[in-house]
N, C-alpha and C positions, 0 to 999 in steps of 0.2 A: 559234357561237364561244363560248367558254367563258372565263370571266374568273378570275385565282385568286383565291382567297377571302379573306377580313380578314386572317389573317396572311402568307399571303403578299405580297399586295397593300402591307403594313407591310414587310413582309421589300426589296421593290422598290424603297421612298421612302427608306427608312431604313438599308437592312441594307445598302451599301457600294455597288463599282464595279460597271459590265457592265451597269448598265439602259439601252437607249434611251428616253429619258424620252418623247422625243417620239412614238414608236411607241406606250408605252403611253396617251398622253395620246389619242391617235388612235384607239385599241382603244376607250378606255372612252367616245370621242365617239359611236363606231360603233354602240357598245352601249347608250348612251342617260344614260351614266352619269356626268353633266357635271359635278358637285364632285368626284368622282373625276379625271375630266378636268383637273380644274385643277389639283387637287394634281400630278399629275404635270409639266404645263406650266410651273411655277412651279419647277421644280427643273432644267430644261434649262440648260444652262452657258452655250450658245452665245448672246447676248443676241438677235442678228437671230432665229435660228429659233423661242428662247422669244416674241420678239412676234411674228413670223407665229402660233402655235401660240396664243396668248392672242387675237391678233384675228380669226382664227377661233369662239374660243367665243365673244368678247364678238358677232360677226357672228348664228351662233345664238341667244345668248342674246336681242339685238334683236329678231329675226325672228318668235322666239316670246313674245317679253314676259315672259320670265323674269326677274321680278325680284330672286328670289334667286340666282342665278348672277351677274348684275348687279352687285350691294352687295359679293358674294362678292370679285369683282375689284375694284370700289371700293376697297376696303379698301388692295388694293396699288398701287396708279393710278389717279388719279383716270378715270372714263369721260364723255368727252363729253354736254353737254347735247342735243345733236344725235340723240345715241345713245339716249338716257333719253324722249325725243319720240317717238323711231321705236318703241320698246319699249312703251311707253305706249297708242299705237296700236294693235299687235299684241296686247295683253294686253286690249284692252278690246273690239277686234273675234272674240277665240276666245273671249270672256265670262269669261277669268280676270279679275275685278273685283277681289278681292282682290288680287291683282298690280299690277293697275291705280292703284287706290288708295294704293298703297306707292310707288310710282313716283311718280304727283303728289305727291307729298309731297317728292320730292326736287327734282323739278322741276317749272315750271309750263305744262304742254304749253300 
C-alpha cells in the first residue's frame, strides 16, 4: 500500500471536498502511521464516526503505551485516567520506559 506524500497528504487535509477522511485515517492506521491517522480523524464531520475513528486510535494507542499519540488526543479531549493506567502498563511491559515515564506523570497508575 502506498501512501501519498507531504503534499499530497496536505493536498487531502487542506486542499477542499471529496476526501474520505475516515478511509484516510484507516489507510494511515493500516500503515502504521498514527499522527497521521489522527489528523485525518480529527477532520471527519460526522461527530459519531469521528469518535468511533478517534476511539479506535486512543484503543491502539492504550495497547501499545504510546504516549505520544496519547497527549496528542489529550489535547482535543481530555482521555481517561483508566486509559492512561492501561497505557502505562503496556508501555512499561514492551520496555518503552520512556513512555512510561511520561505517562506517570500524568497519572499515577
Amino acid at each position: 500500500m502506498s501512501l501519498p506524500n507531504a503534499l499530497q497528504r496536505r493536498a487531502l487535509l487542506y486542499g477542499g471536498g471529496g476526501t474520505d477522511f475516515a478511509a484516510e485515517a484507516h489507510k494511515y492506521m493500516r500503515a502504521e502511521e498514527h499522527s497521521d491517522a489522527l489528523e485525518f480523524a480529527l477532520k471527519i464531520e460526522d461527530d459519531a464516526k469521528r469518535g468511533e475513528v478517534l476511539r479506535e486510535l486512543r484503543d491502539l494507542a492504550q495497547r501499545q503505551g504510546n504516549w505520544f499519540l496519547l497527549n496528542r488526543m489529550h489535547r482535543t479531549e481530555a482521555v481517561p485516567d483508566d486509559v492512561w493506567r492501561k497505557a502505562f502498563d503496556a508501555a512499561k511491559s514492551a520496555g518503552r520506559l520512556h513512555y512510561a515515564l511520561k505517562i506517570e506523570r500524568v497519572v499515577q497508575p
